[in-house]
C-alpha positions as a Markdown table, in Angstrom:
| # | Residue | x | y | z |
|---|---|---|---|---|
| 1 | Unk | -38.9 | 8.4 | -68.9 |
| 2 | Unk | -38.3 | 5.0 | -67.5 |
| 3 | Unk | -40.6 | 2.7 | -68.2 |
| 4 | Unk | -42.6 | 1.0 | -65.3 |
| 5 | Unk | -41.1 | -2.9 | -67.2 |
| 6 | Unk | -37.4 | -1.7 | -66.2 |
| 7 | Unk | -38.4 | -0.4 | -63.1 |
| 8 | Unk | -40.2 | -3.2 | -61.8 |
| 9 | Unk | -37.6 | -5.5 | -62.9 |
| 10 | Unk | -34.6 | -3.7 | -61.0 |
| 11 | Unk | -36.7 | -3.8 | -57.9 |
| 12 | Unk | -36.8 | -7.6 | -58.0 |
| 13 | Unk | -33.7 | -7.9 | -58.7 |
| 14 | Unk | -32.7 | -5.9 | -56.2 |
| 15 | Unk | -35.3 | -8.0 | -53.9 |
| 16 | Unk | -33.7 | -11.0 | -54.6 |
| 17 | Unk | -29.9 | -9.9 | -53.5 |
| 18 | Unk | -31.0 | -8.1 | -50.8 |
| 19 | Unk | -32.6 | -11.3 | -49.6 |
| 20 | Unk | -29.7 | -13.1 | -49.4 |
| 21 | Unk | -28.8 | -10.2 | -47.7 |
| 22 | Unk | -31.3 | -10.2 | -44.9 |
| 23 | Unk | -30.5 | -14.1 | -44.7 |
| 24 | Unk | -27.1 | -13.7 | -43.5 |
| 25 | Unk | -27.1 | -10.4 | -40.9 |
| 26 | Unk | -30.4 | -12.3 | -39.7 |
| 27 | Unk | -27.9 | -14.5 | -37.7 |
| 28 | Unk | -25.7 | -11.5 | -37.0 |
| 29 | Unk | -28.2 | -9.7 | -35.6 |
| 30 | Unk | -29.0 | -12.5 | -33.2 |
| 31 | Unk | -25.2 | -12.7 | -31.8 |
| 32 | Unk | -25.6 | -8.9 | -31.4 |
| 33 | Unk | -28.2 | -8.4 | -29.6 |
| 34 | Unk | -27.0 | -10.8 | -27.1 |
| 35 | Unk | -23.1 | -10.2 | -26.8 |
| 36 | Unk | -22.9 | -6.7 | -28.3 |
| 37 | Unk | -19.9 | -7.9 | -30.9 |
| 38 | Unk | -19.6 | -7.8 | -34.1 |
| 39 | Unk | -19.2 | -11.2 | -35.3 |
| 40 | Unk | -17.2 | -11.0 | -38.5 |
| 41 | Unk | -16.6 | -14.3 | -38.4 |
| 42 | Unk | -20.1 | -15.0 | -39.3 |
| 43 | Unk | -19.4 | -14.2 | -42.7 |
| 44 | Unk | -16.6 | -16.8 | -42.7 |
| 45 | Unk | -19.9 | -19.5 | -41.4 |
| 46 | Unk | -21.7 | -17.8 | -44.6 |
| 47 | Unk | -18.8 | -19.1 | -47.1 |
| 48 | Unk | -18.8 | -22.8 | -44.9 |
| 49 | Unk | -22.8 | -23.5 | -45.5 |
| 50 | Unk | -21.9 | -22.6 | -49.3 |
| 51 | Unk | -19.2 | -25.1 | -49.8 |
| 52 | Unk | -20.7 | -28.1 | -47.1 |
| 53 | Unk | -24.1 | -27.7 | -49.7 |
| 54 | Unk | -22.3 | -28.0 | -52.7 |
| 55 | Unk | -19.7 | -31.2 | -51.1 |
| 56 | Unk | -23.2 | -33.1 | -49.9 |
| 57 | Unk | -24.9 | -32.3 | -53.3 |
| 58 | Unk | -22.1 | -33.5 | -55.7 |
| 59 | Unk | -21.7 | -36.6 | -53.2 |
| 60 | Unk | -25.1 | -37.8 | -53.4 |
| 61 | Unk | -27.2 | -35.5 | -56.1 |
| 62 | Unk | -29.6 | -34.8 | -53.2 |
| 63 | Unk | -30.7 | -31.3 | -52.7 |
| 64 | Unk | -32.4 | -32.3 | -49.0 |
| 65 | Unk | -29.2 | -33.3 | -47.8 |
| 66 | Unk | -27.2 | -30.2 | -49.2 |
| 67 | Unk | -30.0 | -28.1 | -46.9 |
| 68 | Unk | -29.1 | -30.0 | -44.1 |
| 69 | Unk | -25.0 | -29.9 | -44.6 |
| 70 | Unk | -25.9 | -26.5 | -45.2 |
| 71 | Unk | -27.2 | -26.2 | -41.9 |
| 72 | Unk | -25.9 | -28.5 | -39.5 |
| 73 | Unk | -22.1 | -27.9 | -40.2 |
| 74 | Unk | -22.5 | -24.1 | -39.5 |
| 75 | Unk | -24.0 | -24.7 | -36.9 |
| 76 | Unk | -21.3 | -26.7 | -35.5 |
| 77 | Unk | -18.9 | -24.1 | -36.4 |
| 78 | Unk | -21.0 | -21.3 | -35.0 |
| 79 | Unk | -21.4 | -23.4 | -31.6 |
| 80 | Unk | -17.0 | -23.7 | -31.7 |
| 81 | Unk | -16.4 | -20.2 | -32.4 |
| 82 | Unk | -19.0 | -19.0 | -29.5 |
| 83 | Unk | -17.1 | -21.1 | -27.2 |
| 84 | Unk | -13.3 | -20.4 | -28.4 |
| 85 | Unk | -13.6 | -17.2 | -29.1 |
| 86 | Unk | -16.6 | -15.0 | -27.5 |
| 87 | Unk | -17.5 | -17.2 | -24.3 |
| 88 | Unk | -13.7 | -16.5 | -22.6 |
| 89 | Unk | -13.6 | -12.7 | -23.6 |
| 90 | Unk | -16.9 | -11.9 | -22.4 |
| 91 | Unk | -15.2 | -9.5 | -19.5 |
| 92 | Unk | -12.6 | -8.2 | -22.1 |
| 93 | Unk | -13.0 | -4.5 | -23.8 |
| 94 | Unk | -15.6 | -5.1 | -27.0 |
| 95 | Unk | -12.5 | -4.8 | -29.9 |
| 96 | Unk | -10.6 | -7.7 | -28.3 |
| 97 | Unk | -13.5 | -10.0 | -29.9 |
| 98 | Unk | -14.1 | -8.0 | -33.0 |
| 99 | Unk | -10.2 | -8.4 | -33.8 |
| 100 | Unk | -10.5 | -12.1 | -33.0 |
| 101 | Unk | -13.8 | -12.5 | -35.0 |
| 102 | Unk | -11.5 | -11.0 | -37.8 |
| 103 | Unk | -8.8 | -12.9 | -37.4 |
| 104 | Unk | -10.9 | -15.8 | -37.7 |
| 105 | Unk | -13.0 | -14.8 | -40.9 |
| 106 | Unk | -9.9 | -14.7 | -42.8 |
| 107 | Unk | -9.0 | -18.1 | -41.5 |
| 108 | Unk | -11.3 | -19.9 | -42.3 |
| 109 | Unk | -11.5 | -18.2 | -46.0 |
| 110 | Unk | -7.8 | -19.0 | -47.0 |
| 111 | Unk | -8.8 | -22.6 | -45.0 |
| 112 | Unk | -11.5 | -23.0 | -47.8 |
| 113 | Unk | -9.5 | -21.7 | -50.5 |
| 114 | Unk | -6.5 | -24.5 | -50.0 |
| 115 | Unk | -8.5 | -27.8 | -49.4 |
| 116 | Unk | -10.7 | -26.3 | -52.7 |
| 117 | Unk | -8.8 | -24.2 | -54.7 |
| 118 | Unk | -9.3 | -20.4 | -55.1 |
| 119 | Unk | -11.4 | -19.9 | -58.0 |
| 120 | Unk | -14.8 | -20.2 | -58.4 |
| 121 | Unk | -16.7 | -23.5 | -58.5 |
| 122 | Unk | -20.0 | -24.2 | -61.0 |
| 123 | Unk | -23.2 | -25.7 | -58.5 |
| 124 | Unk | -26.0 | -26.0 | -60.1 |
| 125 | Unk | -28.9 | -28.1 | -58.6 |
| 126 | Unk | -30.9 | -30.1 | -61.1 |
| 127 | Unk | -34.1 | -29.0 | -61.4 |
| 128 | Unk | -34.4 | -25.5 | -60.8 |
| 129 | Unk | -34.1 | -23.9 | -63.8 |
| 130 | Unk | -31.5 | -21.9 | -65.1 |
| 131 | Unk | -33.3 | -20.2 | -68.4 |
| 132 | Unk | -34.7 | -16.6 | -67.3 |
| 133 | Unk | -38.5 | -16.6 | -67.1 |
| 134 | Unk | -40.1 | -13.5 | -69.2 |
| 135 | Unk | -43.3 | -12.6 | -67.4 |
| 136 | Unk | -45.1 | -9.3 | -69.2 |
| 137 | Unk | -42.2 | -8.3 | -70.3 |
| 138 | Unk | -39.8 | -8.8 | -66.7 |
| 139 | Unk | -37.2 | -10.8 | -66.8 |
| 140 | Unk | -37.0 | -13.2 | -63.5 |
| 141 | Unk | -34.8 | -15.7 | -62.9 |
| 142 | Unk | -36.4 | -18.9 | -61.8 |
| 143 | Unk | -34.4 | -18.6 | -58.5 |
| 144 | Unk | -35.7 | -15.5 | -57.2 |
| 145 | Unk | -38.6 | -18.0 | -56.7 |
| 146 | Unk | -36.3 | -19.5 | -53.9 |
| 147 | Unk | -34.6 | -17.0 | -52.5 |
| 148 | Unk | -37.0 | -14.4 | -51.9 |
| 149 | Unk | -39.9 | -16.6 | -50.6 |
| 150 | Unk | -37.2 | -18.6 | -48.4 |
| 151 | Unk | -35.9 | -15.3 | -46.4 |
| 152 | Unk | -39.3 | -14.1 | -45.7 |
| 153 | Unk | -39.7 | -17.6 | -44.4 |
| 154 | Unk | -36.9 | -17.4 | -42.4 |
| 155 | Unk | -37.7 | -14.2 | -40.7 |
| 156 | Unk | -41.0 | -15.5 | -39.8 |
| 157 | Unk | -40.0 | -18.4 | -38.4 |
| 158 | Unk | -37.2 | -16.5 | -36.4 |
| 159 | Unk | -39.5 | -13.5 | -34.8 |
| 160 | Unk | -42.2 | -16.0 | -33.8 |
| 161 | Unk | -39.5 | -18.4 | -32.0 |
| 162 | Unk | -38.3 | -15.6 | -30.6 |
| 163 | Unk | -41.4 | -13.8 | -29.4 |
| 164 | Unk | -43.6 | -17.2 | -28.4 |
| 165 | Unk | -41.0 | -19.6 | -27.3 |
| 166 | Unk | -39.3 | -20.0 | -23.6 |
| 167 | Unk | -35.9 | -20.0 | -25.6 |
| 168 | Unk | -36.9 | -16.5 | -27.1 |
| 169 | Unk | -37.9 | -14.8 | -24.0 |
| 170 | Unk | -34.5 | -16.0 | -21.9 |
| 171 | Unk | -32.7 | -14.4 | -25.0 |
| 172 | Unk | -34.7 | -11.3 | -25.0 |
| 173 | Unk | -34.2 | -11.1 | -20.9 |
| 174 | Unk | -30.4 | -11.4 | -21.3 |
| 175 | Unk | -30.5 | -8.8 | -23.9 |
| 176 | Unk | -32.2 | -6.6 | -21.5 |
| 177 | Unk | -29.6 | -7.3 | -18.5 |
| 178 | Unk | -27.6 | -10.5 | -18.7 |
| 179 | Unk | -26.6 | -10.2 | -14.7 |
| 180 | Unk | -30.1 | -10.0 | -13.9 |
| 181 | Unk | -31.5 | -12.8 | -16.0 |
| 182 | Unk | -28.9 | -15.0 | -15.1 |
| 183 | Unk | -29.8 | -14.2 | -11.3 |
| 184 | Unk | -33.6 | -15.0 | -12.0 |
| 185 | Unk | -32.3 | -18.8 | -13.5 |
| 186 | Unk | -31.3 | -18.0 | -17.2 |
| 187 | Unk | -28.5 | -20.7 | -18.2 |
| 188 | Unk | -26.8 | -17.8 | -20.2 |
| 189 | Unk | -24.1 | -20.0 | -21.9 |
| 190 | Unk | -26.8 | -22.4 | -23.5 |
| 191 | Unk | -28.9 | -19.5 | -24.5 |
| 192 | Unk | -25.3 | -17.9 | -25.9 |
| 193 | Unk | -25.0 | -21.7 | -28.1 |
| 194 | Unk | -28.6 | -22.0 | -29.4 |
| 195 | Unk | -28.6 | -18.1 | -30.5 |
| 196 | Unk | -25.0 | -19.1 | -32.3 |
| 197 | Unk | -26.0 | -22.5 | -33.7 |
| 198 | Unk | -29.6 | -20.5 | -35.1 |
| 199 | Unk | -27.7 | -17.4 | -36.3 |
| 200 | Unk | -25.3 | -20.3 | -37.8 |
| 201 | Unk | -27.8 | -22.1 | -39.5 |
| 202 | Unk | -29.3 | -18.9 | -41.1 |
| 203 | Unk | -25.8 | -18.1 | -42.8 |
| 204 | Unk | -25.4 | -21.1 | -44.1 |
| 205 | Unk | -28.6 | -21.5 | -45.6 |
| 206 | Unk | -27.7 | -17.9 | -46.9 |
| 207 | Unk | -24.6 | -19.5 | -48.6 |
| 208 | Unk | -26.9 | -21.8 | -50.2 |
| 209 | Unk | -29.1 | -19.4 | -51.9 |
| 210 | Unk | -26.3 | -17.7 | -53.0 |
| 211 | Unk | -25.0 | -20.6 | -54.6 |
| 212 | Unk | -28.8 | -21.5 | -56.0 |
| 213 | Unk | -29.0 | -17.6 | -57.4 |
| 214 | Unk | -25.4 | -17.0 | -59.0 |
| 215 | Unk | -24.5 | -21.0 | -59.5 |
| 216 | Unk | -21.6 | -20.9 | -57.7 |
| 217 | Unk | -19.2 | -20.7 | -54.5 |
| 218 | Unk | -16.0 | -19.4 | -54.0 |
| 219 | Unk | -13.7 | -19.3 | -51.1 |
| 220 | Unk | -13.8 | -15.3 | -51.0 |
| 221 | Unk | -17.6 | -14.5 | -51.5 |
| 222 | Unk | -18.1 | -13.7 | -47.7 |
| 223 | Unk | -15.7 | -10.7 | -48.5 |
| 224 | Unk | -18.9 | -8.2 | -49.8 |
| 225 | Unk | -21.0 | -10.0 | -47.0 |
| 226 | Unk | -18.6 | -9.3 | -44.2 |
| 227 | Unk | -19.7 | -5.7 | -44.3 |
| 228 | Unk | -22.8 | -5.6 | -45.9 |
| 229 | Unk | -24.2 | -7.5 | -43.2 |
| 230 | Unk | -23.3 | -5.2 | -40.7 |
| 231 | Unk | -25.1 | -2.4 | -42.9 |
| 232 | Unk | -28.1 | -4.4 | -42.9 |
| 233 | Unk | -28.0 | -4.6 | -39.0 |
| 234 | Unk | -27.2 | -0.4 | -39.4 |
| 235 | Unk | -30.1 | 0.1 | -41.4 |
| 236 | Unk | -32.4 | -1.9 | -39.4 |
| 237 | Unk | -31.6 | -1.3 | -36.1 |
| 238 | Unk | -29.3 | -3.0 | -33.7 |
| 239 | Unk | -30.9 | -6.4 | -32.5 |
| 240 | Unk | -34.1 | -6.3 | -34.7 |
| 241 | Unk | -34.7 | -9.3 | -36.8 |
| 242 | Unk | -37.4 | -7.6 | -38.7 |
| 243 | Unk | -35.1 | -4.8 | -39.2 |
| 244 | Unk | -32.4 | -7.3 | -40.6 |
| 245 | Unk | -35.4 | -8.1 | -43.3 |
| 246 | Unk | -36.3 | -4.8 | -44.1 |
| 247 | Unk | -32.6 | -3.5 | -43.8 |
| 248 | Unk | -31.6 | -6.3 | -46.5 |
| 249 | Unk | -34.1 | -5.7 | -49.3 |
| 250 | Unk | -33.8 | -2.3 | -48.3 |
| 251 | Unk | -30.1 | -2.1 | -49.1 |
| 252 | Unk | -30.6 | -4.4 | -52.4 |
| 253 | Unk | -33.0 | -2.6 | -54.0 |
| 254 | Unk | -31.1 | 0.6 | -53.3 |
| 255 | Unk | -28.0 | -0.9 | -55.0 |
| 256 | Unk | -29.8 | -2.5 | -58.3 |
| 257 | Unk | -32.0 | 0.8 | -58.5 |
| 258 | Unk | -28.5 | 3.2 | -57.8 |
| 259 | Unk | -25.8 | 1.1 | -60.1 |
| 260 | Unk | -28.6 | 0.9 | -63.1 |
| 261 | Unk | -30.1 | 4.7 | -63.0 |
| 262 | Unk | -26.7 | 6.4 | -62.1 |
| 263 | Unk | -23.8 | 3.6 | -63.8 |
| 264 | Unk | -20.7 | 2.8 | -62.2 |
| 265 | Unk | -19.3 | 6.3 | -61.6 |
| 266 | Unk | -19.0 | 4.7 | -58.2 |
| 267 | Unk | -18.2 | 1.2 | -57.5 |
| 268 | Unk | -21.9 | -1.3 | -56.4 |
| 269 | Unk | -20.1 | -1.8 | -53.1 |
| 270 | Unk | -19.5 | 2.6 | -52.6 |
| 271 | Unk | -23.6 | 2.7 | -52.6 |
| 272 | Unk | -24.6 | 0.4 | -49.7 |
| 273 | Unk | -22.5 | 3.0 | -47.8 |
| 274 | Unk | -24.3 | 6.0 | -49.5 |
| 275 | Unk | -27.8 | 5.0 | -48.3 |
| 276 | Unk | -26.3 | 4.0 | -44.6 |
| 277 | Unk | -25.1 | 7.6 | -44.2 |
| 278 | Unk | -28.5 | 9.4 | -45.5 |
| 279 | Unk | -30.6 | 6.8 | -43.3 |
| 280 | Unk | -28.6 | 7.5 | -40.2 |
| 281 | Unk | -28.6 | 11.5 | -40.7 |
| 282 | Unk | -32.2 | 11.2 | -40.4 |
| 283 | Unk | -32.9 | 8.1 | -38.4 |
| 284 | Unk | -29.5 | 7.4 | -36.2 |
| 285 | Unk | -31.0 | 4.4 | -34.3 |
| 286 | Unk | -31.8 | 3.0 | -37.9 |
| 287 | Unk | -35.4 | 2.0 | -39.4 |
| 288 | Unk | -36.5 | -0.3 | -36.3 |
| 289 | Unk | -33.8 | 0.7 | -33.3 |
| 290 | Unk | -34.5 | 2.2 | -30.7 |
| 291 | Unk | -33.3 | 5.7 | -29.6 |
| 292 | Unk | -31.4 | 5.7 | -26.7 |
């Protein structure tokens, strides 16, 4: 019998990385619902908010202005990689992007990787602490705190900009038709930037609480992101940002729950891909897409 402890604490340990989970295809889910490409290179923007965090933090011990690195330097980097490589290839067949979007995650990790070093790097932020917290006999760690509260948050804050804001209807009218919303007056390349620079900012906020949760970055960590992401998005549903919440805890619950009650007969990584197959059998469009 497992005991209701154990199962409780698997499920919020599962919450907690599938929250960083949801953080990061929150962004991807914005860039493809717009463009319909899968931007890999997000994952590469995911690895950047880690390490510009952890440079503003050890330069100046603040935490407020590791958020903001964390944020605005994706966001730049989001805004250059809309514009050099989606913006000119709009017209092109849809794997002419993907490859580039590839090309450029890998870039920018072995970037990383020689101005820093390839191995992992220690970033712990003084005062959050590191000691597990026993709570009736569940073991927490004082950064699920963080993490968990901070993606819900996020997701919030993302549907209601999206579903009250002029800025979220011109992006949901050039998701509809982009010829058509462009001929009522939607400035489609601005819409194309702000959706980037927000999808941006979400991924490298992600890096941070990935950093906060494990207590460190490394050059490589976007590799598991790359395509568990884009199982989130799966799971959800194609262009739903609730989705991308529900598709992220979904999927890291499932692992935590899977890799403790069955071992490592599989690899962690084989059972995000065991949960995407049984959810699409019976739900194709995933949990919040629509069938076409």
């Amino acid at each position: 019998m497992v005991s209701i402890e154990t199962l409780v604490q698997h499920l919020v340990s599962g919450l907690t990385v599938g929250s960083i989970y949801a953080a990061t295809a929150l962004g991807l889910t914005l860039v493809y619902g717009l463009l319909k490409v899968l931007h890999i290179a997000h994952a590469g923007v995911y690895v950047i908010g880690g390490y510009a965090a952890y440079l503003a933090y050890i330069s100046t011990g603040s935490i407020l202005l590791a958020i903001a690195a964390a944020a605005i330097v994706p966001a730049i980097a989001g805004i250059i990689l809309a514009k050099i490589l989606y913006m000119p290839m709009l017209e092109k067949p849809r794997h002419i992007p993907l490859m580039l979007s590839i090309a450029a995650f890998l870039l920018i990790e072995e970037l990383i990787a020689n101005i820093f070093g390839h191995h992992p790097k220690g970033f712990h932020i003084e005062g959050i602490p590191t000691e597990p917290i026993d709570i009736g006999g569940i073991t927490l760690r004082p950064s699920s705190l963080i993490v968990v509260p901070v993606t819900i948050l996020a997701t919030l804050a993302l549907w209601l900009a999206y579903s009250k804001t002029k800025m979220g209807i011109a992006s949901q009218a050039l998701v509809q038709d982009m010829e058509v919303a462009q001929a009522l007056g939607v400035n489609m390349p601005y819409i194309v930037y702000v959706n980037f620079a927000i999808g941006s900012i979400l991924a490298g906020i992600a890096g941070l609480l990935y950093a906060v949760h494990y207590g460190s970055i490394s050059p490589y960590m976007g590799d598991i992101v790359a395509y568990k992401a884009l199982v989130v998005i799966v799971l959800g549903g194609f262009g739903s940002i609730v989705g991308a919440l529900v598709g992220g805890l979904v999927l890291g619950v499932a692992e935590e729950v899977l890799t403790s009650y069955l071992g490592y007969i599989l690899p962690r990584e084989a059972y995000a891909f065991i949960v995407l197959i049984l959810l699409l059998i019976i739900r194709p469009q995933g949990l919040f897409g629509r069938a076409e």
